[in-house]
C-alpha positions as CSV (number, residue, x, y, z in Angstrom):
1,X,-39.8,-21.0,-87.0
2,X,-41.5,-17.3,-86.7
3,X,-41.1,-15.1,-83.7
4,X,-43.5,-12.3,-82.5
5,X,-42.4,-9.6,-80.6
6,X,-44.9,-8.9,-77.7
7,X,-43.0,-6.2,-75.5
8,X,-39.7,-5.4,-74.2
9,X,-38.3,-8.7,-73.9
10,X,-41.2,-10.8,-74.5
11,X,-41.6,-12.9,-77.3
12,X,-43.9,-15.9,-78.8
13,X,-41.7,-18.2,-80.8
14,X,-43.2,-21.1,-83.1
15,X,-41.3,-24.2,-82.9
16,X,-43.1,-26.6,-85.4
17,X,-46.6,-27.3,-83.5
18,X,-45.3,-26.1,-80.6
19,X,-45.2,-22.5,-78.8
20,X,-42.6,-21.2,-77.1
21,X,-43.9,-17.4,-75.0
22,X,-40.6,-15.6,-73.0
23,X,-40.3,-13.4,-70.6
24,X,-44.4,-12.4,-71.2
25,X,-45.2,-9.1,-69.5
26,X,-47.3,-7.8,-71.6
27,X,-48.7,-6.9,-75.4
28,X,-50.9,-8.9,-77.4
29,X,-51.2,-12.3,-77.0
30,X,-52.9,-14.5,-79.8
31,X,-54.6,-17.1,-77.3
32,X,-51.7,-19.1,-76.7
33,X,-54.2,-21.9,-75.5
34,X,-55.3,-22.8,-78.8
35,X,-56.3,-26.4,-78.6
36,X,-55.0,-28.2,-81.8
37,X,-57.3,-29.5,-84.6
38,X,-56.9,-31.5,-87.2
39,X,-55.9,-29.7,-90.5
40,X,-55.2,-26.5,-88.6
41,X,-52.2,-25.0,-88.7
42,X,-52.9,-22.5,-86.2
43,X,-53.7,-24.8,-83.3
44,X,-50.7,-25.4,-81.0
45,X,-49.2,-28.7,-79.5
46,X,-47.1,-28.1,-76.6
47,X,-47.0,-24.7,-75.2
48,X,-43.9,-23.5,-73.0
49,X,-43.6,-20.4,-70.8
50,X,-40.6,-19.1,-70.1
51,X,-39.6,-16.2,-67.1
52,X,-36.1,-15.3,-67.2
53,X,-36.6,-13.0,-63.7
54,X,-39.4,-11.9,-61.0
55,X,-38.5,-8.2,-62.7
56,X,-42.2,-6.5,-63.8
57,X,-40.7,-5.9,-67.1
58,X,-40.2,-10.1,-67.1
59,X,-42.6,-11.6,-65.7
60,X,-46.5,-11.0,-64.7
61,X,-48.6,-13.7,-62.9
62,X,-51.2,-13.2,-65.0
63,X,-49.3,-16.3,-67.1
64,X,-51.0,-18.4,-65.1
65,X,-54.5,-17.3,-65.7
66,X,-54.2,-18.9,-69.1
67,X,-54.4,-21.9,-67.5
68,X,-58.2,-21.4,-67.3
69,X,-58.5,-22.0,-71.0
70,X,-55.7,-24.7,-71.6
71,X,-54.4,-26.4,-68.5
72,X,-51.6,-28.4,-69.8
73,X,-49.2,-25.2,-70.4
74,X,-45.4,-25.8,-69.2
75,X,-44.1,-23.3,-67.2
76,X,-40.1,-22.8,-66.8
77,X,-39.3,-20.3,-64.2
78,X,-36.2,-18.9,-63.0
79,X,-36.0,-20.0,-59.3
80,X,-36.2,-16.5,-57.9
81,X,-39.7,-16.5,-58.9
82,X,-42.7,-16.7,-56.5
83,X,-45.5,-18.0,-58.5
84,X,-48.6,-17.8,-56.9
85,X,-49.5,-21.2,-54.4
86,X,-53.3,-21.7,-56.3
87,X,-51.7,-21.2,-59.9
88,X,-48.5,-24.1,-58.8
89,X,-51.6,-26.4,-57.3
90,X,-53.1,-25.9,-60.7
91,X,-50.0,-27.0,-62.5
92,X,-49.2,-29.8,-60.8
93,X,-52.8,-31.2,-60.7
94,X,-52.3,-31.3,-64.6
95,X,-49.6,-33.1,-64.8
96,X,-46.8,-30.7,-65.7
97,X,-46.1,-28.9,-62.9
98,X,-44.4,-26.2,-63.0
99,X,-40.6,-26.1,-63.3
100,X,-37.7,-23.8,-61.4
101,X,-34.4,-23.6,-62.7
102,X,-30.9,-22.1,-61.2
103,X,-28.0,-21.0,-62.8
104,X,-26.3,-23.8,-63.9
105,X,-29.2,-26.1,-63.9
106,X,-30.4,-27.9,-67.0
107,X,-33.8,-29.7,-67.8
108,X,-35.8,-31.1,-70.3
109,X,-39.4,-30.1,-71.0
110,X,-41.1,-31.9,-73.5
111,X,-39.6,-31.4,-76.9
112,X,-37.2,-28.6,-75.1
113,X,-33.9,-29.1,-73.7
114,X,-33.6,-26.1,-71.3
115,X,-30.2,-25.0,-70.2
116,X,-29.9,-21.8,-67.3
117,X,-27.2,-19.6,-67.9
118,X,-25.6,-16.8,-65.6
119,X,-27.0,-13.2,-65.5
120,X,-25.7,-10.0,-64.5
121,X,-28.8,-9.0,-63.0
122,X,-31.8,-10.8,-61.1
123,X,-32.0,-14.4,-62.5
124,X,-31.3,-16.5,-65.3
125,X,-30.5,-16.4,-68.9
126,X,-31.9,-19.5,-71.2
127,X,-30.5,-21.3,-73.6
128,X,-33.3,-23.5,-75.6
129,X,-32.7,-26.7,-78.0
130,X,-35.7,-27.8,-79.8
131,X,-36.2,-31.4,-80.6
132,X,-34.6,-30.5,-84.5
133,X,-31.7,-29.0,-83.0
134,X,-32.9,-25.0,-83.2
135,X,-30.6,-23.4,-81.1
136,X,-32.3,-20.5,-79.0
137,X,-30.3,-18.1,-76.6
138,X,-32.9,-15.8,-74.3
139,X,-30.2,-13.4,-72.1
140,X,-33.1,-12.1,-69.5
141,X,-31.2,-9.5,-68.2
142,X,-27.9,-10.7,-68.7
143,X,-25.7,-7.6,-70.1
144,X,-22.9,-5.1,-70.0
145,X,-25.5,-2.8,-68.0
146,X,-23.1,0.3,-67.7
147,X,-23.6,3.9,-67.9
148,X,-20.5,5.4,-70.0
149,X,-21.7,9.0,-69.5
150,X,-22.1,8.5,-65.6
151,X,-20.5,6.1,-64.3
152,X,-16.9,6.0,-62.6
153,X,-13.9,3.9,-64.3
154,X,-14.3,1.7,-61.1
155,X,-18.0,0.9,-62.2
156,X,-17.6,0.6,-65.6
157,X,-14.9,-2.7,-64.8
158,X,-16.8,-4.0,-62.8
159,X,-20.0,-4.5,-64.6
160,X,-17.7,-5.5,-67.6
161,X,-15.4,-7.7,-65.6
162,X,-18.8,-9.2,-64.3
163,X,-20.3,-9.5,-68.1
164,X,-17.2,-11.0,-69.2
165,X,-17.2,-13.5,-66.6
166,X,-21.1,-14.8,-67.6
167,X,-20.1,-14.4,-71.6
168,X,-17.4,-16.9,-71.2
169,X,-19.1,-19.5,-69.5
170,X,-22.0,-19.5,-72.3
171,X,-19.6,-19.5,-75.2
172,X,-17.6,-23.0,-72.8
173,X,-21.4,-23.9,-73.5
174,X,-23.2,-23.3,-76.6
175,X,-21.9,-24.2,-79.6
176,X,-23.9,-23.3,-82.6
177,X,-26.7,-21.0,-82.0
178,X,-29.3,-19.8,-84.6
179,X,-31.1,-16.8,-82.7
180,X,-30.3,-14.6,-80.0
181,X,-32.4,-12.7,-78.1
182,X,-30.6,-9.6,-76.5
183,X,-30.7,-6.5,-74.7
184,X,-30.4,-3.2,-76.7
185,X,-30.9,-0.6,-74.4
186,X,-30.9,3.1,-75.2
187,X,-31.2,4.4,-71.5
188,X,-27.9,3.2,-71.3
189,X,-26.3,5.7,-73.6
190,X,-23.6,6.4,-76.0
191,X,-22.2,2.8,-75.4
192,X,-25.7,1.0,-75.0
193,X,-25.3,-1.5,-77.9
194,X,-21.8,-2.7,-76.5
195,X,-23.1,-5.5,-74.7
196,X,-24.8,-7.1,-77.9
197,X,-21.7,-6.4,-79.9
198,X,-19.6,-8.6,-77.8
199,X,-21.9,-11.3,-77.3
200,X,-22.3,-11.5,-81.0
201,X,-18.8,-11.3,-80.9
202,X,-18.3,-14.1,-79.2
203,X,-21.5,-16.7,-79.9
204,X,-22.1,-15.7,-83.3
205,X,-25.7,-16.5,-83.8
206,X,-26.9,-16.6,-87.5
207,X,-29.6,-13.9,-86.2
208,X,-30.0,-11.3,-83.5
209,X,-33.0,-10.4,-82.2
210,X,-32.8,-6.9,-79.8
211,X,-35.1,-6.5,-76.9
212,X,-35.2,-4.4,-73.6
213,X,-35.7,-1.6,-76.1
214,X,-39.0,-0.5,-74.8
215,X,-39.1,-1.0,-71.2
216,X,-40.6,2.4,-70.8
217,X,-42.4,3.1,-73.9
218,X,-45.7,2.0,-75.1
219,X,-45.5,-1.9,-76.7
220,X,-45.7,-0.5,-79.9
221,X,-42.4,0.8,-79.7
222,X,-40.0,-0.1,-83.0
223,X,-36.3,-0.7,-82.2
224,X,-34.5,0.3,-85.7
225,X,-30.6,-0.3,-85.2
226,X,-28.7,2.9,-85.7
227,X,-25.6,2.7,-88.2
228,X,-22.8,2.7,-85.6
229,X,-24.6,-0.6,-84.2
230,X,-25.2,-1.8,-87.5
231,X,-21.4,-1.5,-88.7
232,X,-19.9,-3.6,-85.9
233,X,-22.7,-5.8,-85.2
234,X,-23.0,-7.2,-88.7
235,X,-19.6,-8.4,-88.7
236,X,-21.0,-11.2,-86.7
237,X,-24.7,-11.9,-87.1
238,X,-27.7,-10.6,-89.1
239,X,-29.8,-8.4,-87.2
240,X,-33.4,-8.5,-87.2
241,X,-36.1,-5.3,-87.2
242,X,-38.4,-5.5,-84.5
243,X,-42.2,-3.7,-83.9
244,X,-45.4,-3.9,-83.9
245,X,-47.8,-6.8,-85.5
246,X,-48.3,-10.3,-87.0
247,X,-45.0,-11.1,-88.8
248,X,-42.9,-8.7,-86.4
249,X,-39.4,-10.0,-86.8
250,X,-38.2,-8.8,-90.5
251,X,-35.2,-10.4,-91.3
């Protein structure tokens, strides 16, 4: 497996043959249409594209123009999604069209098993077995979004009463998970990171991949985990560096 970061939360995951783009919304893309030939390692099978949200930081409709270059793409969209009528005609006339999925709901797609969690925002949160058993977790914008520094008591339990709720219906769920994908958010503030700490807390993955880091900077934005973060986190999970270029996640 190697992961690319692409921006904020969007990533390009190889699975095998296969490709595996979440949450696209921007960055650079390496043709994710790439039709396979023999004796090339670089030519994709299956393709999947994921959007966890409608959210502009999520999701662009310009996912769909790929399918001018390589229409047999499966698309997996959260159902709050309005995907242009044209691109869906497109999908469908291939053969795969394209798939909406609810909290709660559960699919298969190919060599994906595609399970949609709860979030505590707009949308869903994926959890993604491969056909060897890889066990992905994509939160979206699932989190303990809270402002420490601003908001009231009465706020602050509720979005953690709220987070708490979702986090224990994906542990009921998952059981071993090998990479999780997960909002680290500095315009939170002093407690941004508290979020991934409990979910690592309580899922364990062998690695931890932060995102959301960059929703207002430029895609070349580095996330590099302070040592406060670092010193609980680690108690749970590895965590990976993420930036810029080929080879992005640096375990």
């Amino acid at each position: 497996m190697k992961i690319y970061y692409l921006y904020n939360s969007g990533f390009t995951i190889e699975l095998g043959a296969d490709a595996l783009i979440v949450d696209y919304c921007g960055g650079k893309l390496d043709r994710p249409w790439r039709t396979p030939v023999p004796n090339d390692p670089a030519g994709y099978g299956d393709i999947y594209t994921l959007a966890s949200h409608a959210h502009g930081d999520h999701y662009s409709a310009k996912i769909f123009d790929w399918l001018s270059e390589r229409g047999d793409i499966r698309y997996i969209l959260s159902d709050d999604i309005k995907a242009p009528g044209p691109a869906l005609k497109k999908t469908a006339g291939s053969g795969r069209p394209a798939a909406f999925i609810g909290e709660g709901e559960r699919l298969r797609s190919g060599n994906l098993d595609i399970r949609a969690y709860g979030s505590t925002d707009q949308g869903v949160s994926f959890h993604i077995t491969a056909e060897d058993g890889t066990s992905l977790f994509h939160a979206g914008d699932l989190n303990y979004w809270h402002w420490r520094d601003e908001s009231t008591p009465d706020e602050i339990e509720e979005a953690l009463s709220l987070f708490t709720d979702k986090l224990s219906a994906i542990k009921k769920g998952i059981g071993k998970l090998d990479v999780a994908f997960f909002p680290v958010d500095p315009r939170l503030g002093s407690d941004y990171y508290r979020g991934a700490v409990m979910f690592c807390e309580a899922l364990k993955p062998a690695l931890l991949v932060p995102m959301h880091f960059a929703a207002a900077a430029l895609p070349a934005a580095v996330f590099s985990p302070p040592e406060p973060f670092l010193n609980e986190v680690t108690r749970y999970t590895r965590v990976a560096g993420v930036g810029p270029g080929p080879g992005v996640i640096k375990k």
